[in-house]
C-alpha positions as CSV (number, residue, x, y, z in Angstrom):
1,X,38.7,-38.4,-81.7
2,X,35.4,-37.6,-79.6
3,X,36.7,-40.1,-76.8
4,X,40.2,-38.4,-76.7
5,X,38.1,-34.9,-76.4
6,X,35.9,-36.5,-73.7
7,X,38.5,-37.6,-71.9
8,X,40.5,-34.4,-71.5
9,X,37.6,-32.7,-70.6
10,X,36.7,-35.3,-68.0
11,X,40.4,-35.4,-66.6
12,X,40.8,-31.4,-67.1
13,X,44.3,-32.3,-68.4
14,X,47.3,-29.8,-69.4
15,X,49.4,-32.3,-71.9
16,X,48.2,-35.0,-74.5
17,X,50.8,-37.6,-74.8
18,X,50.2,-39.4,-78.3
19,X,52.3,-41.9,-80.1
20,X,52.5,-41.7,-84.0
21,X,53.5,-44.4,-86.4
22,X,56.3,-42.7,-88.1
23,X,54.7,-42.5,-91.5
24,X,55.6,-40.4,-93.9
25,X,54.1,-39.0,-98.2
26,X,51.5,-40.9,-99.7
27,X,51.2,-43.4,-97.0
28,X,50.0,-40.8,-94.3
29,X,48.0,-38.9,-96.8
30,X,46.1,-42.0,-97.5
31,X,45.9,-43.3,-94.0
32,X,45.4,-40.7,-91.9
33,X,46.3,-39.9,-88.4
34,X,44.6,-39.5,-85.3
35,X,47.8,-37.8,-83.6
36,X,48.3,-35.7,-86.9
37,X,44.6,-34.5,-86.5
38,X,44.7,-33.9,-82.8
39,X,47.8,-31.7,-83.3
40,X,45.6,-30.0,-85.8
41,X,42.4,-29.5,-83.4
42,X,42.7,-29.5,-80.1
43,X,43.5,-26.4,-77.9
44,X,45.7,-28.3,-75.4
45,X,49.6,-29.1,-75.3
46,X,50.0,-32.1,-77.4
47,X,53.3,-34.4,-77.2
48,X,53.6,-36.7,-80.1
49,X,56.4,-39.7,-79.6
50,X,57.6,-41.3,-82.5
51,X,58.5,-45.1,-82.6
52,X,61.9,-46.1,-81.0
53,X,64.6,-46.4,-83.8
């Protein structure tokens, strides 16, 4: 997560792209998620892509 925050700062960037996993209950409770925590966090327009179907 600190390079992600580096990185906008560096780039002074108006959107995140992110990709997520598509995981859902107990699985993503127990894994985490970077995207999930970035959504969470960060001050800047975030645009999370799920996989293609």
């Amino acid at each position: 997560m600190e390079t992600i925050i580096r990185a906008i700062s560096l780039v002074r960037a108006d959107l995140l792209v992110m990709g997520t996993h598509g995981r859902s209950g107990l699985l993503k409770t127990l894994i985490g998620s970077v995207t999930e925590e970035a959504l969470r966090t960060l001050s800047i327009d975030i645009l999370a892509v799920p996989p293609r179907a």
